[in-house]
N, CA and C of each residue as an Amber inpcrd file, in Angstrom:
protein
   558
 -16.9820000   8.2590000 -26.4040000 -17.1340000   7.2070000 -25.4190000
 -15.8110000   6.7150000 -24.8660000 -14.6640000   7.4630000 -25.0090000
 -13.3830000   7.2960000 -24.7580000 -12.7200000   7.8900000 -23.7330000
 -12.5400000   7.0950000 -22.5860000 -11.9400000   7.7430000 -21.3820000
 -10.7090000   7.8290000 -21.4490000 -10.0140000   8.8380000 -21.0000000
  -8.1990000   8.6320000 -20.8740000  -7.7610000   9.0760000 -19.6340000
  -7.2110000   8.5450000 -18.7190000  -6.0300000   8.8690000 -17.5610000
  -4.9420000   9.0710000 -17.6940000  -4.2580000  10.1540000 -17.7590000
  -2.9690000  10.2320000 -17.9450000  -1.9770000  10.4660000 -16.5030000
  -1.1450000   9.8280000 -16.0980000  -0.5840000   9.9100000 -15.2140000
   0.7980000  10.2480000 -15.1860000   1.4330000  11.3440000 -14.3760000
   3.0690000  11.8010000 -14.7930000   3.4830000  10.7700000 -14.3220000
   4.7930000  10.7130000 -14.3490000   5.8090000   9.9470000 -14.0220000
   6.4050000  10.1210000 -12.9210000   6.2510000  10.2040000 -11.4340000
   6.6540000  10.5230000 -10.4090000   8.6050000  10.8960000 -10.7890000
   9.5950000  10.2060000 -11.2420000  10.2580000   9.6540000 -11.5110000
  11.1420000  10.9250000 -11.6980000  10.1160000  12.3010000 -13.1050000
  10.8980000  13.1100000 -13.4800000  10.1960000  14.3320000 -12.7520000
   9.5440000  14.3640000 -11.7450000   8.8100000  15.6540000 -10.9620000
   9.6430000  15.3760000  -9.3850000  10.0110000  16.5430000  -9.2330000
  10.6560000  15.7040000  -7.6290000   9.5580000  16.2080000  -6.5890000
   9.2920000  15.7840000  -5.6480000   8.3810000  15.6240000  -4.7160000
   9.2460000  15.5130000  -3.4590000   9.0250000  16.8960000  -1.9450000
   9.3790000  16.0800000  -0.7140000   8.2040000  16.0710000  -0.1020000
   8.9410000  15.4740000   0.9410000   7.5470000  15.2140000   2.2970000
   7.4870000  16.8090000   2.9470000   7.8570000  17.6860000   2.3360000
   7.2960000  19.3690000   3.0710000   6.2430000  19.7650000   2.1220000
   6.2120000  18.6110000   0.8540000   5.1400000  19.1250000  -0.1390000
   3.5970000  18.3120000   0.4080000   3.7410000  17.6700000   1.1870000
   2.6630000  17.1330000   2.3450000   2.6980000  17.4210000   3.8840000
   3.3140000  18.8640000   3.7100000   2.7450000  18.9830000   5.3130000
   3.8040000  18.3720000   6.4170000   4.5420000  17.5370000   6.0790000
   5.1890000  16.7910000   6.8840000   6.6510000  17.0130000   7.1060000
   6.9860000  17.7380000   8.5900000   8.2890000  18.0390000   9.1720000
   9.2730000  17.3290000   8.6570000  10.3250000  17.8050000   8.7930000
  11.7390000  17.3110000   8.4990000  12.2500000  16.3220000  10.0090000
  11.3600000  16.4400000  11.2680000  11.1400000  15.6500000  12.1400000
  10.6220000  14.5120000  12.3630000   9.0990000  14.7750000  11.4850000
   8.1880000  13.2160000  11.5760000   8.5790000  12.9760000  10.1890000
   8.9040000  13.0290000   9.3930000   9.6040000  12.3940000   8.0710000
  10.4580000  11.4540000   8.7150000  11.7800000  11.7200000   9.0680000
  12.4130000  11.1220000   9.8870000  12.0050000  10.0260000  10.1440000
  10.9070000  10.4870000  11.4470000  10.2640000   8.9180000  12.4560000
   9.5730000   8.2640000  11.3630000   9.1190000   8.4270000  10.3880000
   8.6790000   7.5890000   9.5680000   9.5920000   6.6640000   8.5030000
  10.2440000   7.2760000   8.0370000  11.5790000   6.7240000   7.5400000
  12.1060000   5.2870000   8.6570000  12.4950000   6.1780000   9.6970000
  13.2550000   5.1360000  10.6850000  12.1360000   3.8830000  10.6980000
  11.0760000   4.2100000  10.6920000  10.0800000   2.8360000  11.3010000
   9.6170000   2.1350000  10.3010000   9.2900000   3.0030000   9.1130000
   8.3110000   2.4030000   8.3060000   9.5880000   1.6290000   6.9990000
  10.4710000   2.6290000   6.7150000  11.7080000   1.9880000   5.6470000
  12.9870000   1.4590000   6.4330000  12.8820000   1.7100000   7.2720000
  14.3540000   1.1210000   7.9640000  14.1950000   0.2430000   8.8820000
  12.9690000  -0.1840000  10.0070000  12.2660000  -0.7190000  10.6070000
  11.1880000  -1.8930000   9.8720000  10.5380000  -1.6490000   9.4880000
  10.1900000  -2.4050000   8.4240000   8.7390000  -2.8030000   8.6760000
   8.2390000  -1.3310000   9.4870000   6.7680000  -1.5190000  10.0780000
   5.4510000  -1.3870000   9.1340000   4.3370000  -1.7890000   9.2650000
   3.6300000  -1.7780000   7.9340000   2.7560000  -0.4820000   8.1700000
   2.3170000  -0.0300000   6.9950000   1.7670000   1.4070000   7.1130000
   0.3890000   1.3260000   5.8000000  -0.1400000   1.6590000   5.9900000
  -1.2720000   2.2710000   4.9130000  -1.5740000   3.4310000   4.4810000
  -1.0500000   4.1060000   3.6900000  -1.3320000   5.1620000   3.3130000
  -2.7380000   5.4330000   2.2630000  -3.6910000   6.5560000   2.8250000
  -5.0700000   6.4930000   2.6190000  -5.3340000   7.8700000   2.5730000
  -6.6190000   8.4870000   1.5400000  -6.7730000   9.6060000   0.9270000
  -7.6850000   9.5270000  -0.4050000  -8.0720000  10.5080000  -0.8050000
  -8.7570000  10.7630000  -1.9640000  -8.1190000  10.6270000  -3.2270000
  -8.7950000  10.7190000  -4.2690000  -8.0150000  10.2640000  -5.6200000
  -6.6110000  11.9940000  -5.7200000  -6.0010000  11.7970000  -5.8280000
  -5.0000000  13.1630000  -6.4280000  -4.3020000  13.2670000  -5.2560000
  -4.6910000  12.6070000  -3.9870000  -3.9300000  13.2670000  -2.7300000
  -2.6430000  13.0000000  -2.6990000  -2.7360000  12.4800000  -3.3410000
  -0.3870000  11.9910000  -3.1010000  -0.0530000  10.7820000  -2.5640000
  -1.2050000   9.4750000  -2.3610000  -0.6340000   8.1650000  -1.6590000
   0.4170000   7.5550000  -2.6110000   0.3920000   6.9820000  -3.3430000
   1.4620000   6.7580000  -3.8080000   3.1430000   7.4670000  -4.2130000
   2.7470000   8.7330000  -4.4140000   4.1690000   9.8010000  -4.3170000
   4.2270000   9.7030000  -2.9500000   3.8450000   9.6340000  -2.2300000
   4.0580000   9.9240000  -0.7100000   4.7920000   8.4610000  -0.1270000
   3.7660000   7.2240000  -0.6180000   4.7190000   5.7340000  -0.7550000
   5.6620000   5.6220000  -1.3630000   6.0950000   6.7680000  -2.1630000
   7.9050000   5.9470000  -3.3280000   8.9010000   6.9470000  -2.7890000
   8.6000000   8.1620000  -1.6980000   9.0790000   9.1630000  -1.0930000
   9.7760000   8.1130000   0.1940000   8.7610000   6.9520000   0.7100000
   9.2300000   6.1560000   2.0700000  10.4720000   4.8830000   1.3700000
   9.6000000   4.6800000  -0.0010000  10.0560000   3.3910000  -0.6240000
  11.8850000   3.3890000  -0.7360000  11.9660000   5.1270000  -1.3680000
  13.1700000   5.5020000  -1.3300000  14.0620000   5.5030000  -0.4920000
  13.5630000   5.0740000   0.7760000  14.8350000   4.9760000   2.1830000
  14.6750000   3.6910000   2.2100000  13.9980000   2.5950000   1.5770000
  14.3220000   0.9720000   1.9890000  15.4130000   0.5160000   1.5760000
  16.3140000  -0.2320000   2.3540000  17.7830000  -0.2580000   2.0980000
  17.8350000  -1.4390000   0.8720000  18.9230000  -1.8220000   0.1600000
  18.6670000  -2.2850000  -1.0360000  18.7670000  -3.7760000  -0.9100000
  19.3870000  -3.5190000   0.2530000  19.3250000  -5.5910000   0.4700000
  18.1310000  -6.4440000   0.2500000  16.9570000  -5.1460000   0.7640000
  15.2850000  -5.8930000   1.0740000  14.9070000  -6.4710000  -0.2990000
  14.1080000  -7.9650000  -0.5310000  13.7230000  -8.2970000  -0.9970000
  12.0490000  -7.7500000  -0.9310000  11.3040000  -6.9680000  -2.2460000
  10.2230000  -6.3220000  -2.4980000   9.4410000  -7.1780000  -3.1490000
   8.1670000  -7.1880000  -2.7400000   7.1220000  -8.1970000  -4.0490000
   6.2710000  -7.0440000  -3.8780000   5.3680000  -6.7950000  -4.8630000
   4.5300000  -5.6650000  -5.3280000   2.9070000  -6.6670000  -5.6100000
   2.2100000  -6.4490000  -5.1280000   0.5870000  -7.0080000  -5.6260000
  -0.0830000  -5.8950000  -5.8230000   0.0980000  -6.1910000  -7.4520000
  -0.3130000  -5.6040000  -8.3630000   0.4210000  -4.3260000  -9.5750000
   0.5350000  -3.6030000 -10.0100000   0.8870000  -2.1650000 -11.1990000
   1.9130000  -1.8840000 -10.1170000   3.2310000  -2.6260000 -10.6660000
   4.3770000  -2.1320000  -9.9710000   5.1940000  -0.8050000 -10.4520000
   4.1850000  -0.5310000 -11.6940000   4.7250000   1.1740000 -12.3630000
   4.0850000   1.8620000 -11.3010000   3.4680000   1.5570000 -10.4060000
   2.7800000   2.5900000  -9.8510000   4.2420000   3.3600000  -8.7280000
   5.2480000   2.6620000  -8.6510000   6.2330000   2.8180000  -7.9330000
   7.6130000   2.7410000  -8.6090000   8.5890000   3.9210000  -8.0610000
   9.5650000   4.2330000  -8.5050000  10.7600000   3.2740000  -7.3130000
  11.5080000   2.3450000  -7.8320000  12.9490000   1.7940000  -6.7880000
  14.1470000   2.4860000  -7.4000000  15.2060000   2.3150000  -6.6180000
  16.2160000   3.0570000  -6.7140000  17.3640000   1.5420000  -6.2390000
  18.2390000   2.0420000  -6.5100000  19.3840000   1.3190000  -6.0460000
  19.2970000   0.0610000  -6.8890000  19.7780000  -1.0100000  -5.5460000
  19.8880000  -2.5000000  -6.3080000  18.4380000  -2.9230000  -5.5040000
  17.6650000  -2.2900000  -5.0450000  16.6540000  -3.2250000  -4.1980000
  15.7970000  -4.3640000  -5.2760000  15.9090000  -5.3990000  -4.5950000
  15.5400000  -6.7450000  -5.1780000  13.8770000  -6.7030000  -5.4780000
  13.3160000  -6.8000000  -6.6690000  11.3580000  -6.0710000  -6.7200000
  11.0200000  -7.4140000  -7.6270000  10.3440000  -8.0440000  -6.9730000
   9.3310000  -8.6240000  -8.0160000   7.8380000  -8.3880000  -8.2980000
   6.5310000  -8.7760000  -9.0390000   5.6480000  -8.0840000  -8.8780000
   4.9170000  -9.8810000  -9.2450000   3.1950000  -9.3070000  -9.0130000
   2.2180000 -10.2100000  -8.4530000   1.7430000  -9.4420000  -9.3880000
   0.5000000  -9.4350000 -10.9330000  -0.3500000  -8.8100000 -11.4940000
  -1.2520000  -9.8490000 -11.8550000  -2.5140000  -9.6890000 -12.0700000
  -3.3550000 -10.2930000 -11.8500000  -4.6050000  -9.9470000 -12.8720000
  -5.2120000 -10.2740000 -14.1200000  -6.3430000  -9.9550000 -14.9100000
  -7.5600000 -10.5600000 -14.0460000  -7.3220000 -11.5610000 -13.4090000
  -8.5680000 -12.6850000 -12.6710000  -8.3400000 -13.3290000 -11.2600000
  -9.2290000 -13.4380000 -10.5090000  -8.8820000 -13.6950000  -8.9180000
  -7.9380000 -14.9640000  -8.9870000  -7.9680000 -16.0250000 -10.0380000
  -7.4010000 -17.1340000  -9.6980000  -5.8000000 -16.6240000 -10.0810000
  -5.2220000 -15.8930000 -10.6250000  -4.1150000 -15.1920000 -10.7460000
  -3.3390000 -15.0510000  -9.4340000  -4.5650000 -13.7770000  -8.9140000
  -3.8680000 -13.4050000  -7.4420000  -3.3450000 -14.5990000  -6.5210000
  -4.7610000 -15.2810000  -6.5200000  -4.3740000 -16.5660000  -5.7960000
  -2.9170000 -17.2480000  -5.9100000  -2.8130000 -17.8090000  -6.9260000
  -1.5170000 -18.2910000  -7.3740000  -0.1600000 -17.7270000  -7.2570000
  -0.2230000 -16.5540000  -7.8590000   0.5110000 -15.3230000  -7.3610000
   1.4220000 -15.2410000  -5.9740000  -0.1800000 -15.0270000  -5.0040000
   0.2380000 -15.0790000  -3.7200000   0.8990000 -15.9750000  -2.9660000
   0.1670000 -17.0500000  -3.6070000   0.6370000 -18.5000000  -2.7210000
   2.5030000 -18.2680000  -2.5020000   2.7260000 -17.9650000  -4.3950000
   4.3830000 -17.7790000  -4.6100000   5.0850000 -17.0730000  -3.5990000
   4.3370000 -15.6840000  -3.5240000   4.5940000 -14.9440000  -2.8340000
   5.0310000 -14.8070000  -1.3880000   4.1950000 -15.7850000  -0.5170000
   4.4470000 -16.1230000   0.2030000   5.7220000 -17.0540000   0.6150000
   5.6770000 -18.0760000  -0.2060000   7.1740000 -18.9380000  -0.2800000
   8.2150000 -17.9130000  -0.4820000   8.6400000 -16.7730000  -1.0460000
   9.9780000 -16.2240000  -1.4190000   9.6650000 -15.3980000  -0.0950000
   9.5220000 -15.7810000   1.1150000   9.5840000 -14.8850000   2.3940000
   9.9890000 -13.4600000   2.0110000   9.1410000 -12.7110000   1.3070000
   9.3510000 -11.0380000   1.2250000   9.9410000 -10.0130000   2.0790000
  10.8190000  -9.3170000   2.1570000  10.8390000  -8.6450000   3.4350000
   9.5660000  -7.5290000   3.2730000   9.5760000  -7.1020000   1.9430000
   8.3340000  -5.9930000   2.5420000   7.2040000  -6.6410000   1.0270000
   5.8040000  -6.0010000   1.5230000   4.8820000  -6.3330000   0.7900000
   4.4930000  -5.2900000   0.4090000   4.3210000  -4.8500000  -1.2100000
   3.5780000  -3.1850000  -1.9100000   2.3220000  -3.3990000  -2.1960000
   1.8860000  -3.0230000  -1.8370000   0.1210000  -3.0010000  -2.7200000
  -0.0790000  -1.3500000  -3.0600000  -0.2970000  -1.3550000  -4.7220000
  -0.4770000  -0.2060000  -5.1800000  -1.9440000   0.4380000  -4.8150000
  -2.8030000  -0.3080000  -4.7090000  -3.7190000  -0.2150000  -4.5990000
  -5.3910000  -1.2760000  -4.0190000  -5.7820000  -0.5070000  -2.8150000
  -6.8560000  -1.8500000  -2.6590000  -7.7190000  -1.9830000  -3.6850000
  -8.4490000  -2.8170000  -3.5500000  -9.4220000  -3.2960000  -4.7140000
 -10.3390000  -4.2820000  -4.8000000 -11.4590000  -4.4430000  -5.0650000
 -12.1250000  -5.8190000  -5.3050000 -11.3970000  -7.0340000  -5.7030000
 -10.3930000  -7.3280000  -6.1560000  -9.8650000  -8.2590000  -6.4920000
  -8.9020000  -8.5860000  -5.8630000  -8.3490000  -8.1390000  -4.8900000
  -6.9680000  -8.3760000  -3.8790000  -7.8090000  -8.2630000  -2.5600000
  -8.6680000  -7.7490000  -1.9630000  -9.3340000  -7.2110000  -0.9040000
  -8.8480000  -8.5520000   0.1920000  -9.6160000  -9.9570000  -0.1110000
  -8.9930000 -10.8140000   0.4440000  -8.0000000 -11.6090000   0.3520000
  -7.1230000 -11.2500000  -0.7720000  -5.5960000 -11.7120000  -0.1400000
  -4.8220000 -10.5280000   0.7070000  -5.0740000  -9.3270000   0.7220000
  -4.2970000  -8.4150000   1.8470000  -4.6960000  -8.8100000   2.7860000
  -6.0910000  -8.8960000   3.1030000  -6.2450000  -9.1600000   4.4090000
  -5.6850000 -10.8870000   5.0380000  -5.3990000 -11.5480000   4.0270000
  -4.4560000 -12.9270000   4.0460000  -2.7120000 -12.3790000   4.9030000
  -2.5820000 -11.2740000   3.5500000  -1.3520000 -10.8660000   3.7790000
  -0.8190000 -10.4840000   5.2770000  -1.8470000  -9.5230000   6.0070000
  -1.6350000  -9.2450000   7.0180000  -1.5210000  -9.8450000   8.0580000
  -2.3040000 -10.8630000   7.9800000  -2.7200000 -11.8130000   9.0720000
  -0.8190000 -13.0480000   8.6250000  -0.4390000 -12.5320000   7.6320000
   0.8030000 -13.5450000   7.4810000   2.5760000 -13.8220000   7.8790000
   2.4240000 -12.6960000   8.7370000   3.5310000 -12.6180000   9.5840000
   4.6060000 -11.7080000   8.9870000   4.3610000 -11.4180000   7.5410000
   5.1510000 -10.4370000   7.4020000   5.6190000  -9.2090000   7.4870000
   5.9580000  -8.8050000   7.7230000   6.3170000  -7.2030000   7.8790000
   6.9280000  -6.0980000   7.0980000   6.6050000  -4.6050000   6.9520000
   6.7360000  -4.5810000   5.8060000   5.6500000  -4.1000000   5.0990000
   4.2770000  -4.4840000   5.0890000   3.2170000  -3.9040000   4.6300000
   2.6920000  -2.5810000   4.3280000   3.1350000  -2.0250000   2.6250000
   2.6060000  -1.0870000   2.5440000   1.4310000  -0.9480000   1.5450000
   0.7130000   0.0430000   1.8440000  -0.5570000  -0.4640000   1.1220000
  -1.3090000   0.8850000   0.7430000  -2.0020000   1.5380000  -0.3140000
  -2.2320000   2.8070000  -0.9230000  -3.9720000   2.5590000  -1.3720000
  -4.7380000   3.2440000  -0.6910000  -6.3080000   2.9240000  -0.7590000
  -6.8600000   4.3990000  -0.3120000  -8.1750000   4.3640000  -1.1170000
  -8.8770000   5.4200000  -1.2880000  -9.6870000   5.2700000   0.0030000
  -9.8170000   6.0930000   0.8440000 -10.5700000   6.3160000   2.5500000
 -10.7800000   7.9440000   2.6390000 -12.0810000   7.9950000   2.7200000
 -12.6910000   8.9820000   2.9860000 -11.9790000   9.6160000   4.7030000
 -11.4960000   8.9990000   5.4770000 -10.7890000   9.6270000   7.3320000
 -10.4760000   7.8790000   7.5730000  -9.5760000   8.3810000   8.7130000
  -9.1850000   7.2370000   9.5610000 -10.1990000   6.5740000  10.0200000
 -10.5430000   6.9570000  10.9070000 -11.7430000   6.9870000  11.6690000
 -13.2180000   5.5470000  11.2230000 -13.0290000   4.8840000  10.5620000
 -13.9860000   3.8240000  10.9600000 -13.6910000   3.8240000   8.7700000
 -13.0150000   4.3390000   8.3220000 -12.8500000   5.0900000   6.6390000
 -12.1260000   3.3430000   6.1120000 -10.8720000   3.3730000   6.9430000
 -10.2000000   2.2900000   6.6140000 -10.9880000   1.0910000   6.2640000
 -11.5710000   0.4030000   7.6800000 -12.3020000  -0.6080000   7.7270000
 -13.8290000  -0.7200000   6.5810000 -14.2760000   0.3440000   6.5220000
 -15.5280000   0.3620000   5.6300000 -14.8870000   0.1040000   4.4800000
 -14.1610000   1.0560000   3.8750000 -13.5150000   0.3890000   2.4360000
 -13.2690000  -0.9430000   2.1620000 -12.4500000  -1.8470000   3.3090000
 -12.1100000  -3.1960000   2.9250000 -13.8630000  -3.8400000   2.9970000
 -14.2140000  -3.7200000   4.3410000 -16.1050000  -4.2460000   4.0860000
 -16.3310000  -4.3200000   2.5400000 -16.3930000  -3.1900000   2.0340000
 -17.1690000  -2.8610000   0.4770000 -16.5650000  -3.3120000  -0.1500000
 -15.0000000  -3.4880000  -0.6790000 -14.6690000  -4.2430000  -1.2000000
 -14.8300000  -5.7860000  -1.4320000 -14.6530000  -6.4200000   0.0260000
 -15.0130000  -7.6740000   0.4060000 -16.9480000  -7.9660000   0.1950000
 -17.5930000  -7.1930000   0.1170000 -18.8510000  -7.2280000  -0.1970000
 -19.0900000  -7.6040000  -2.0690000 -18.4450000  -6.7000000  -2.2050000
 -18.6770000  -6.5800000  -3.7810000 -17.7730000  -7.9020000  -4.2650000
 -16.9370000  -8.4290000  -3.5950000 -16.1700000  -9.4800000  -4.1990000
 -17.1460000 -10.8640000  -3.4990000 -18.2320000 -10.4930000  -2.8100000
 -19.1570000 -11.8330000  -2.9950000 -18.7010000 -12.3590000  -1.0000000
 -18.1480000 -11.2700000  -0.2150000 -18.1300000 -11.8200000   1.0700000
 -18.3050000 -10.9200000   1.6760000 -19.3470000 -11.0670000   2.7020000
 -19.6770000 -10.4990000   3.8910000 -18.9330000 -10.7400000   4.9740000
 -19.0090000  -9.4330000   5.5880000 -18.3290000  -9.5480000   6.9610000
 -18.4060000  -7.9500000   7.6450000 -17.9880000  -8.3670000   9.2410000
 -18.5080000  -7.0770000   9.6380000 -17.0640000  -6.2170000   9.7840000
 -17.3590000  -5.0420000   9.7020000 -16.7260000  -3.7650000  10.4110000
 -15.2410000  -4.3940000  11.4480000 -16.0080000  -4.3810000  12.4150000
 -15.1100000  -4.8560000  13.9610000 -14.0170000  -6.0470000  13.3640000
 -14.5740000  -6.8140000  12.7670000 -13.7640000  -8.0110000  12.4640000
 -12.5160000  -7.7790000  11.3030000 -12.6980000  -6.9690000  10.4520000
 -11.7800000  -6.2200000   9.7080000 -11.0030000  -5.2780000  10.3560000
 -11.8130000  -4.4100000  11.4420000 -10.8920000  -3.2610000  12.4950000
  -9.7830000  -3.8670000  13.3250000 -10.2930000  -5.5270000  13.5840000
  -9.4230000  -6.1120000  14.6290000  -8.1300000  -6.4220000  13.7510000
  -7.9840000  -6.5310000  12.4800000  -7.1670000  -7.4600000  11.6040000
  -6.3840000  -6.3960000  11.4540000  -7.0360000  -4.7730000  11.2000000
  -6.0020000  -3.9540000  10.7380000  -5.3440000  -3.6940000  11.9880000
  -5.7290000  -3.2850000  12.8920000  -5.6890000  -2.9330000  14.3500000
  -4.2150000  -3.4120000  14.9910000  -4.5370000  -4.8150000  14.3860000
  -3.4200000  -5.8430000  15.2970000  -1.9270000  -6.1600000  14.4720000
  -2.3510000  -5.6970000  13.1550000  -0.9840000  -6.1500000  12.0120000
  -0.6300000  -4.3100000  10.9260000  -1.5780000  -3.6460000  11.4040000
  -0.8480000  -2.2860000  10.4640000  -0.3130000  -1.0830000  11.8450000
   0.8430000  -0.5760000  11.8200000   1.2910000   0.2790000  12.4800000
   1.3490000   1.7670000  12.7770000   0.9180000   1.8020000  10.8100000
   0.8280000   3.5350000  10.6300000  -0.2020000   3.4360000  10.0020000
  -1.3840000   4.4490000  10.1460000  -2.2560000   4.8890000   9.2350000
  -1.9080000   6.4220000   8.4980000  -1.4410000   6.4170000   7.9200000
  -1.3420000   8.2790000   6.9010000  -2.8720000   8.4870000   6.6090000
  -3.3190000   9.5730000   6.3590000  -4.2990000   9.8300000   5.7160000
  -4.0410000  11.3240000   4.9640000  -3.9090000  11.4050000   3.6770000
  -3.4550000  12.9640000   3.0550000  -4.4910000  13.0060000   2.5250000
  -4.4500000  14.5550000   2.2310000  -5.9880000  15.2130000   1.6860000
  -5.5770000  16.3060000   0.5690000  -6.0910000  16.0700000  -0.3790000
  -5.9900000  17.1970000  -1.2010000  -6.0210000  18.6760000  -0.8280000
  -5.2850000  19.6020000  -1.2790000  -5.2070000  21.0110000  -0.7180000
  -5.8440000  21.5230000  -2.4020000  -6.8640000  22.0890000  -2.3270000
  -7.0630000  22.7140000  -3.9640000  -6.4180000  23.8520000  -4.0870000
């Protein structure tokens, strides 16, 4: 009756962005916008697809001055340098809450979310709507394509709030810049 996940260590496997498909060109434009620019992005995919190696691959060009807050399993991410990281973890919603509030006061330059979830669902979508920039965020989405928005719905459903589609599409629409979506290659 004993489940186990074992997860490597990004840390000692090296990983580039040609191991996803992705030019030594649009690497680049992503770098420039998303780590050096400081535009918010979501990276989205199936369980094994690489969102998070693919997030500590961008994380790695954020210059070290940036002040980082993480909501939620800040092992889920590898920093380098002197970049400044604090983290937000949370056993119970009134956690996050509190958490966040902090969070918000230490004006972040960028925001990590390892992962969406029933229990953060509506403070990201807080987050976004909060002027910061910076937003990166690693969630399981079946396609771009209407994938994004249904996930937060279900989440926000199962955490006890309804709401529609469109009204979540408008929120991501207007405050996220990049959508990634990687797919497992078997």
């Amino acid at each position: 009756g004993i489940k186990i996940s074992i997860r490597l260590n990004d840390s000692v496997i090296y990983h580039s962005h040609s191991d996803f498909g992705v030019s030594d060109l649009e690497f680049n434009f992503l770098v420039h916008h998303i780590a050096k620019c400081g535009l918010s992005c979501f990276v989205i995919g199936g369980t094994g697809s690489g969102k998070t190696t693919f997030n500590n691959l961008l994380i790695k060009h954020i210059d070290d001055n940036q002040l980082i807050n993480v909501i939620g399993d800040i092992h889920d991410y590898i920093f380098f340098g002197e970049q400044k990281v604090s983290e937000i973890t949370a056993k119970k919603d009134e956690d996050y809450i509190k958490g966040f509030d902090l969070l918000m006061r230490s004006n972040p330059d960028r925001i990590l979310v390892p992962e969406l979830s029933v229990g953060n669902v509506n403070l990201i979508l807080r987050a976004l709507n909060s002027g910061h920039k910076g937003f990166m965020l690693t969630m399981h989405a079946g396609d771009v394509d209407g994938g994004v928005a249904n996930a937060f719905v279900k989440n926000l459903a199962l955490s006890g709030v309804e709401v529609k589609p469109a009204e979540v599409e408008k929120d991501i629409n207007s405050n996220v810049d990049f959508l990634l979506h990687l797919h497992k290659n078997d």
